[in-house]
C-alpha positions in Angstrom: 38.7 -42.0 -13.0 39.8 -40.7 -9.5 39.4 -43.0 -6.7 40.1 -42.7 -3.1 39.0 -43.4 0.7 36.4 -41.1 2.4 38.4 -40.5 5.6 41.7 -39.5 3.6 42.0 -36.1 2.7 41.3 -35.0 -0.9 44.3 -35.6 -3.1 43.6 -32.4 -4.8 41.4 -29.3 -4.7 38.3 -31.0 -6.9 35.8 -28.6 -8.5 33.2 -27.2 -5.5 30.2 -29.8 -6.8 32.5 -32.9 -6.3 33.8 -31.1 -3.0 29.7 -30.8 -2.2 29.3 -34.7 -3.5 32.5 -35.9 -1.2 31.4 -33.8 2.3 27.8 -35.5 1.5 29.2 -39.2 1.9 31.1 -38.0 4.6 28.6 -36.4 6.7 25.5 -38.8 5.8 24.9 -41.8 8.5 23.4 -44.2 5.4 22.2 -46.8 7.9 19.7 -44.3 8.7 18.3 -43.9 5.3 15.7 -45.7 3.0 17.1 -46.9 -0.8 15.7 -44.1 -3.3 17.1 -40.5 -4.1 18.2 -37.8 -1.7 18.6 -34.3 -3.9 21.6 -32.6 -3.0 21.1 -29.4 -5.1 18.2 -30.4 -6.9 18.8 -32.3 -10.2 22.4 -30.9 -10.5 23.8 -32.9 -7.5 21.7 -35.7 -6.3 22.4 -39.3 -4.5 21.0 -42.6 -5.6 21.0 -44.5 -2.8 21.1 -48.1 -3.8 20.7 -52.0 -2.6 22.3 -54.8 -4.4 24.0 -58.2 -4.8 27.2 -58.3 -6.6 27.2 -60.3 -9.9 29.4 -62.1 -12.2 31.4 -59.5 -14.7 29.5 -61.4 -17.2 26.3 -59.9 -16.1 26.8 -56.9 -15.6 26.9 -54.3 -18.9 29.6 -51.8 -19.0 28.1 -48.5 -19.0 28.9 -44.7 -19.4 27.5 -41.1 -18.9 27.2 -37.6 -20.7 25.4 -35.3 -18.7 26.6 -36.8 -15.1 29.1 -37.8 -13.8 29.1 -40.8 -11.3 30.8 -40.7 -7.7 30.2 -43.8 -6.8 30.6 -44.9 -2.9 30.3 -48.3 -1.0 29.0 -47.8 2.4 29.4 -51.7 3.5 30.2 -54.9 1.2 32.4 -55.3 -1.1 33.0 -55.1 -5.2 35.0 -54.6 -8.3 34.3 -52.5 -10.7 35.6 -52.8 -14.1 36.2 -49.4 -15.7 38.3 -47.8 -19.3 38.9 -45.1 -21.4 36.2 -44.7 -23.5 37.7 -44.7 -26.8 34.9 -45.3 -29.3 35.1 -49.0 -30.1 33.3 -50.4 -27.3 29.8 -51.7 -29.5 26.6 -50.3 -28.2 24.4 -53.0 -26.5 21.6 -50.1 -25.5 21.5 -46.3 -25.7 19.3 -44.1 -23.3 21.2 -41.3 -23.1 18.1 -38.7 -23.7 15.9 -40.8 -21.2 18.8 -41.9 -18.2 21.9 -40.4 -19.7 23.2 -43.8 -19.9 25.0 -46.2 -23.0 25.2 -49.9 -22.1 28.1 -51.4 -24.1 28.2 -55.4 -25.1 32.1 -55.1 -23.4 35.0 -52.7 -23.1 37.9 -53.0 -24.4 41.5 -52.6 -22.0 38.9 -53.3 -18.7 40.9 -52.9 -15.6 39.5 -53.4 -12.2 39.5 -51.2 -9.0 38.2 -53.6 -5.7 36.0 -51.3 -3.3 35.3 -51.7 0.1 33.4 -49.6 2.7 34.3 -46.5 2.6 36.0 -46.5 -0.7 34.8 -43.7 -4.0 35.0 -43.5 -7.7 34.4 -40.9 -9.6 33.8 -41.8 -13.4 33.7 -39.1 -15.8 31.9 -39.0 -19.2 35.0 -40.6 -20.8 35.0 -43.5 -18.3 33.2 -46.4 -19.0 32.3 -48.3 -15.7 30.5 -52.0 -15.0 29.7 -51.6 -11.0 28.5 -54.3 -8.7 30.7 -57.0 -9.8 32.1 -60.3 -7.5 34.8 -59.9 -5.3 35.7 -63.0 -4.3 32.1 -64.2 -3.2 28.6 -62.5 -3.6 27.9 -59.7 -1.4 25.2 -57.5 -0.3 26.2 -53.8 -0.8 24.9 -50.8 -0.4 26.5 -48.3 -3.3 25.6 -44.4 -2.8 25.9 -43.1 -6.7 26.1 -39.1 -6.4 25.2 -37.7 -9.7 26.9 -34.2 -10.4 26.0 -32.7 -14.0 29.1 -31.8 -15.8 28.0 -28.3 -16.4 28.4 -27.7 -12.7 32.5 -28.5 -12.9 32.9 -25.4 -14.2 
């Protein structure tokens, strides 16, 4: 997991698709857009751009990826999100991972928590499990850009 703020420089040269994922959030004015998907390059980098109210830890699943990973951006409100190493122990609550390349796990164990605000990324790889859209301090209405990048494009 790499996290950071959109207006500070990269820590690091990332692989070009994340570098294509960060100038995206950068560049993209997301009062002016509608909830729904935005295709970046096609299916290999694309945004989710999402709606939501923040919810206990307790109902929200934790959840990892294979195929994608998540960059996942707050444009206003604010959150935590609980994220891990995904070791193998965490039990399975739901796999979809041919339908939505996504496991839901009941819990995960050695859970820390990063607090987003706007402006702030994460960027979860397949070995991260992450539970987004969680409470910070009182419920909030957010608006969370996921950019998916496929793993195969890191390359």
């Amino acid at each position: 997991m790499i996290s950071g703020h959109i207006s500070n420089p990269n820590p690091c040269t990332f692989p070009a698709a994340i570098e294509k994922a960060l100038n995206f959030l950068r560049n993209t004015d997301f009062h002016a857009l509608e909830t729904g998907v935005v295709e970046i390059e096609g299916r290999d980098i694309y945004a989710q751009i999402l709606d939501l109210t923040t919810k206990a830890k307790t109902e929200n699943q934790p959840e990892v990826h294979r195929r994608y990973i998540d960059i996942q951006f707050l444009a206003w409100g604010n959150e935590i999100i609980g994220y891990a190493a995904d070791r193998g122990n965490n039990p399975i609550s739901q796999s979809l991972l041919e339908e939505r390349d996504i496991i839901f796990y009941h819990g995960m164990e050695n859970e820390s928590e990063i607090i987003m605000t706007p402006g702030t990324y994460a960027i979860f790889f397949p070995q991260d499990v992450h539970r987004p859209a969680c409470i910070h301090h009182t419920v909030s209405h957010i608006r969370k850009i996921v950019v998916k990048v496929k793993v195969d494009k890191l390359g």
